[in-house]
Structure formats: C-alpha cells, structure tokens
C-alpha positions as CSV (number, residue, x, y, z in Angstrom):
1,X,0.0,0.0,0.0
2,X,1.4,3.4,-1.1
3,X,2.0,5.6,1.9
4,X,1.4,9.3,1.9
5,X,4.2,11.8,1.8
6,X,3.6,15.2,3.9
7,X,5.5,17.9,4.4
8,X,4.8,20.2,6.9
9,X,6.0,23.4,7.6
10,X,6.4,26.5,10.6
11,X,9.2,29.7,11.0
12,X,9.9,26.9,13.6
13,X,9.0,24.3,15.9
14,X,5.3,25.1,16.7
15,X,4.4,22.9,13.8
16,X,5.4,20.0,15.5
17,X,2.0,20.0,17.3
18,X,0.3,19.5,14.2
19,X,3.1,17.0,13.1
20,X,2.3,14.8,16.3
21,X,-1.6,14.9,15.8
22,X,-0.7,13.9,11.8
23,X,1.3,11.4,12.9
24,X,-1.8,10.1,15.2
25,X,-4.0,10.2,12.3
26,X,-1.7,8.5,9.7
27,X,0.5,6.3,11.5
28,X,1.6,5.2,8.3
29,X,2.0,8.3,6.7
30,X,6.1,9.3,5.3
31,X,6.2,13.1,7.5
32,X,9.0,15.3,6.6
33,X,9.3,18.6,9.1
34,X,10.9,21.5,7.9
35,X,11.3,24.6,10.3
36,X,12.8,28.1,8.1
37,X,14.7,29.3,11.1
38,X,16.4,31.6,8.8
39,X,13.1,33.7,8.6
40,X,12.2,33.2,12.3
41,X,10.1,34.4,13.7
42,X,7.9,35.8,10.8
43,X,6.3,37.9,13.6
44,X,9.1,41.0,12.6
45,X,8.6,40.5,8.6
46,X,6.9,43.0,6.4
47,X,3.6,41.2,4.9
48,X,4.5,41.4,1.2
49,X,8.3,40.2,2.1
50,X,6.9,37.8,4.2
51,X,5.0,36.3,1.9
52,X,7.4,36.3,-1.3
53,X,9.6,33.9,1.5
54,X,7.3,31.9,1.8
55,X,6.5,31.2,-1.5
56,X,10.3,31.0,-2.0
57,X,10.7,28.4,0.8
58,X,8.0,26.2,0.2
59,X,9.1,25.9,-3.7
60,X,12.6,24.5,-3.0
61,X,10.9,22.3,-0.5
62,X,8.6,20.7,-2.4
63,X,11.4,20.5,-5.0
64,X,13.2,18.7,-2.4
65,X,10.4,16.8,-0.8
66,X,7.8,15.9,-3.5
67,X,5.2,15.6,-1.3
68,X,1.3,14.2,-1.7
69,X,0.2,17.0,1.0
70,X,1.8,20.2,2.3
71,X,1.1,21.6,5.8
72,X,1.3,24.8,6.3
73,X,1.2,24.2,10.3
74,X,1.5,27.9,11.1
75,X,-0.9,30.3,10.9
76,X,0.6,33.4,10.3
77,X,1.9,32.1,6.8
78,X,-1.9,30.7,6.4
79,X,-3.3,34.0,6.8
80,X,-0.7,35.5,4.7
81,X,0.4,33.1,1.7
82,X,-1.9,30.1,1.5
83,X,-3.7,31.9,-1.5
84,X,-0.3,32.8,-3.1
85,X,0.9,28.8,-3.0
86,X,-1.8,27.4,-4.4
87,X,-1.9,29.6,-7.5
88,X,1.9,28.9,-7.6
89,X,2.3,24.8,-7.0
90,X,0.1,22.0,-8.2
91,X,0.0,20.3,-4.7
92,X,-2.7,20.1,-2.0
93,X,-2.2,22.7,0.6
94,X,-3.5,22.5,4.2
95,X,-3.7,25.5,6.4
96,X,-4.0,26.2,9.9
97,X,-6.1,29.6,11.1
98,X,-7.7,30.8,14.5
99,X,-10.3,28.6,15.9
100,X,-12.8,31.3,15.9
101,X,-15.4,29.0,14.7
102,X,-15.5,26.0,17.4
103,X,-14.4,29.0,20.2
104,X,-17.6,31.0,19.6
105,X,-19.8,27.2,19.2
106,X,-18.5,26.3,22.9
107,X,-18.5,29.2,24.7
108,X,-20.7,29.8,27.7
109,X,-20.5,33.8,28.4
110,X,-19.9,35.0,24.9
111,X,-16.2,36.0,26.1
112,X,-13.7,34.3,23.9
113,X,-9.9,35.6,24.3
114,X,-7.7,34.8,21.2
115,X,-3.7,34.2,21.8
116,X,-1.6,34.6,18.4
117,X,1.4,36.5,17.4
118,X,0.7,40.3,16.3
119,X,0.9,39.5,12.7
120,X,-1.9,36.7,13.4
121,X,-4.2,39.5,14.9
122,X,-3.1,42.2,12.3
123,X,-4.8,40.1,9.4
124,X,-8.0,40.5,7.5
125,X,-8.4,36.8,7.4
126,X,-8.6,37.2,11.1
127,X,-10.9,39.9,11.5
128,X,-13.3,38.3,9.2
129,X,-13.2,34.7,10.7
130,X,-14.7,37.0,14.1
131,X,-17.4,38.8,12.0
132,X,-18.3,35.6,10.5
133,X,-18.5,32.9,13.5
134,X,-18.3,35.2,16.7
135,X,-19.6,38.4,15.8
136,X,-22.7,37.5,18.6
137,X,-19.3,37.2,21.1
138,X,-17.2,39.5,22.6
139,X,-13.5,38.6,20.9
140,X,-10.2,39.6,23.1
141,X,-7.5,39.4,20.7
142,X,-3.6,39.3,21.9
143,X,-0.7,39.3,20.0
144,X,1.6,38.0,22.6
145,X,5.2,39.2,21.4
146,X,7.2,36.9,23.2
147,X,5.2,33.7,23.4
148,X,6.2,31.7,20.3
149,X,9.9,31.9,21.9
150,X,9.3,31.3,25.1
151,X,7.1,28.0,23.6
152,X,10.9,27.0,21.5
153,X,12.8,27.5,24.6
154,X,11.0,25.2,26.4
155,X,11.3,22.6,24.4
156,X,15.5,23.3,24.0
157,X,14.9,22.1,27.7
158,X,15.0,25.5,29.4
159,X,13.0,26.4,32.3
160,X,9.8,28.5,31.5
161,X,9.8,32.1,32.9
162,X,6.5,32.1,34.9
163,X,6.3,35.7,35.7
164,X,7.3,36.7,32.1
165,X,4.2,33.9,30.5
166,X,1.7,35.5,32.9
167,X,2.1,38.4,31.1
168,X,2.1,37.5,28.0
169,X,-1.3,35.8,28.3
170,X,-3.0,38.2,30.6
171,X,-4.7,40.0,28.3
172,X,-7.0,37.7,27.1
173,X,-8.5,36.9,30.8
174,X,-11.4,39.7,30.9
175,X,-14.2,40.2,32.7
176,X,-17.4,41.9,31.4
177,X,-20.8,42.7,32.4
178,X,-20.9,39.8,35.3
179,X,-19.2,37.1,32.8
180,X,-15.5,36.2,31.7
181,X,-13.3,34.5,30.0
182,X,-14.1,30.9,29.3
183,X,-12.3,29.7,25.7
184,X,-9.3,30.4,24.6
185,X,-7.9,30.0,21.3
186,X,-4.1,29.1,20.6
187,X,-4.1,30.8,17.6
188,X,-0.3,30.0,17.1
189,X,1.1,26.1,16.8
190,X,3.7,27.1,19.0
191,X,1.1,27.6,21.5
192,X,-0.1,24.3,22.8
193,X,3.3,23.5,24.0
194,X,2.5,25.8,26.5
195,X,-0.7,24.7,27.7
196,X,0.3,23.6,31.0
197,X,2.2,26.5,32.3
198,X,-0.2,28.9,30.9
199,X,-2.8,26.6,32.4
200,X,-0.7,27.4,35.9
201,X,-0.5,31.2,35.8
202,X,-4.2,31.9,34.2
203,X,-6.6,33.4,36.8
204,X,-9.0,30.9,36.3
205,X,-9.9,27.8,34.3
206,X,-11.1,28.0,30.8
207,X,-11.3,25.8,27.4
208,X,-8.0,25.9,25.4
209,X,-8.8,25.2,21.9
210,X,-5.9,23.1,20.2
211,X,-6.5,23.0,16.3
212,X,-4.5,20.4,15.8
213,X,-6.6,17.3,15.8
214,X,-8.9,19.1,13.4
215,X,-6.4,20.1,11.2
216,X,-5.1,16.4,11.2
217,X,-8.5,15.1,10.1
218,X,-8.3,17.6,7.8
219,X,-4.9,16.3,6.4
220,X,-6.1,12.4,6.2
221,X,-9.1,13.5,3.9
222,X,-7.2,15.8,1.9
223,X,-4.4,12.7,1.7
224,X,-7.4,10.1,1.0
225,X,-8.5,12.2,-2.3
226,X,-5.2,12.8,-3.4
227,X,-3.2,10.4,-6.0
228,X,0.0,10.1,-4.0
229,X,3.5,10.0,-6.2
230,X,4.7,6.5,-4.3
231,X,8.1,5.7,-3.1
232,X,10.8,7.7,-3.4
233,X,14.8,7.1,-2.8
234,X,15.6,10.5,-3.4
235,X,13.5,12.2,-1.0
236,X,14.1,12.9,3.1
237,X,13.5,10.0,5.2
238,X,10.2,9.8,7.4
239,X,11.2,12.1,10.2
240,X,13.9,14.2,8.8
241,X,14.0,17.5,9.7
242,X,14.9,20.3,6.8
243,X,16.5,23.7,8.0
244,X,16.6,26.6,6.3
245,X,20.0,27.7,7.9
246,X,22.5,26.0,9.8
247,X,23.0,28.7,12.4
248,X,20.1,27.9,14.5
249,X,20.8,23.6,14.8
250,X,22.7,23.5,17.3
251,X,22.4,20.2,19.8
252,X,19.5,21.6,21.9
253,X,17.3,22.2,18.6
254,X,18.1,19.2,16.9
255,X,17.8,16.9,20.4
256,X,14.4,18.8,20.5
257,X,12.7,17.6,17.2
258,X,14.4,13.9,17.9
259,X,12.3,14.0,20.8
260,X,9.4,15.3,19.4
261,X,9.9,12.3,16.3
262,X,12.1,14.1,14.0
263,X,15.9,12.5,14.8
264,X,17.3,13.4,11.2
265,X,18.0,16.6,10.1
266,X,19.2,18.2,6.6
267,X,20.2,22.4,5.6
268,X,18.5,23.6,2.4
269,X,19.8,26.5,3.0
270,X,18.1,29.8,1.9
271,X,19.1,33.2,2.9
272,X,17.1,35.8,4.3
C-alpha cells in the first residue's frame, strides 16, 4: 500500500503540534518537518516580504520533498500566503487559522480571548473569521510578542519564565458585564506547547482550543482524495528535519525535534 508523503511546515517548531496529531492520524504516513529558522520568527517580517519567503521556501521544499500534501502548520503564513501557493504549486495545501469557529460554538458567556502572534491579529483573514462565526461574542484578541519563543525555549529544555508567560497571556483573561473569559484559542502552533504553564499562571480555568486534531482530520481526507507520487529514494526519510540555515541547529534544537519524532536533520539553506 502506497503511503502518503507530507510535508509540513512553521518559521519553527510550533508545527510540530500538528506534526504529532498527523502522525496520530496516519501512522503510516512518510512526515517530513521542515522549520525556516532563517526567517524566524515571521512575527518582525513586512507582509509582502513575508509572503514572497514563503512562497520562496515552500518551492525549493517541495522541490526537495515531493510531497502528496503540504502543511502549512503555522498560521501566520496561512493568513498570509496560502492563497499565493496554491496559484503557484500544483500540490494540496492545508492550512491552519484561528479557531474562531469552534471557540464561539462552545462558549458559555460570549467572552472568547484569542492568543496569536501580532501578525496573526493584524490580518483581515482574522478579522473576518470573528465577523463571521463570533460576531454575537465579545473577541479579546492578543498578539503575545514573546510567546512563540518562550514555547521554543521550552522545548530546548530551558525552564519556563513564569512571571514573564503571565504576562504574556494576561490580556485575554477579561471580565465583562458579570461574565468572563471561558475559551481560549491558541491561535499559534507554538502555543499548545505551553498549555500547561499557561494553564498554571491563568486566573481561572477556561477551554483551550488546540486546532490540531482538526487540522489532522483535515490532512487524512485531503491525503485520501489525493493520488500520492509512491516511493521515493531521493526524498528525506520519514522524520527528517529540513533547515533553512544551519546557524540555528545546534544540539538543543536538533535533540528537540528527535524527541518530538524528527531525529534526522538536513540544511536547504536559503538566505534571508
């Protein structure tokens, strides 16, 4: 039986929590991560830069790769490129965006607080996902600076800065005509690395929204309707790692995505 190829792809290691639900889903499937930590993070890029990278980055992957499916496990490059890559590759794109939709379907008090990175709550795409599924909710979106980082750092095996992630989530914990808080959405992959620490510093319990499992349901339908390409010898091996730069893949990173079921790595390197 021919196994599915997917790529998937983040500035970084957020993606990886998609990666782990895909690999849930298709046990069998042939994943290939690739992380540009040359461009990292996109949260500093210009849109229109941004998303010329993007396109530039996912073309010499799939060169490289060949996959049945691509990824896109980060939504700020969702938001920003996913129309862009489809109109330039002839290969099935999935895309991860702000759970607006199951937030506002699940909420109790109408109060839903969004985490993302600023360029997450800077887009349209954004804006009109709330109009569309929350606009009978009162939406509290964040664009935590630091959060994405802190998320990497963690998982390099560093301790978490409690005081610094209270901060960053704060924001989204409101209060409002006798109600509060009660979802929040982790509008960023990095995100649900997090969820336990944030968890600990948040002022009260609430629903975390993970889009993950969706978006890996998502990826087995897409992968069932799709005629895969088949075995390939010149291609990554199942969980390889692809860099974009060799700077950032140092022992701590690369012992990071081993645990997380990526132990090879290659550089395709492309400059900023």
């Amino acid at each position: 039986m021919t196994k599915p190829r997917i790529l998937l792809f983040d500035s970084g290691m957020g993606g990886l929590t998609v990666a782990n639900a895909v690999a849930k889903q298709l046990p069998d499937a042939h994943l290939v991560y690739s992380a540009d930590n040359a461009g990292f993070p996109y949260g500093a890029w210009k849109e229109e830069a941004l998303r010329l990278r993007i396109v530039k980055v996912l073309g010499a992957l799939i060169a490289r790769v060949k996959p049945d499916v691509v990824v896109i496990a980060c939504n700020t490059a969702s938001t920003i490129a996913m129309a862009a890559l489809r109109d330039a590759y002839q290969v099935p794109f999935v895309g991860t965006v702000p759970a607006i939709k199951p937030a506002a379907a699940q909420t109790k008090s109408g109060i839903i607080g969004v985490l993302a990175t600023p360029g997450t709550v800077n887009r349209e795409y954004t804006h009109s996902l709330i109009h569309t599924y929350a606009f009978h909710c009162k939406v509290f979106l964040h664009g935590a600076p630091r959060l994405a980082e802190i998320a990497e750092q963690k998982l390099r095996g560093h301790a978490v800065d409690m005081a610094e992630l209270k901060d960053e989530v704060a924001p989204v914990f409101r209060k409002r005509d006798g109600g509060r808080t009660d979802v929040v959405v982790l509008g960023c992959t990095h995100y649900p690395l997090l969820t336990d620490e944030i968890n600990e510093v948040a002022p009260w319990p609430v629903i975390y929204i993970d889009p993950s499992p969706a978006i890996a349901r998502r990826v087995a339908d897409v992968a069932e309707e799709t005629v895969l390409k088949g075995q390939n010898h010149d291609v990554p091996a199942h969980g390889t790692v692809i860099l974009t730069s060799a700077r950032a893949g140092g022992s701590e990173t690369l012992t990071a995505y081993g645990t997380m079921g990526f132990p090879r790595h290659e550089v395709l390197e492309i400059g900023v």
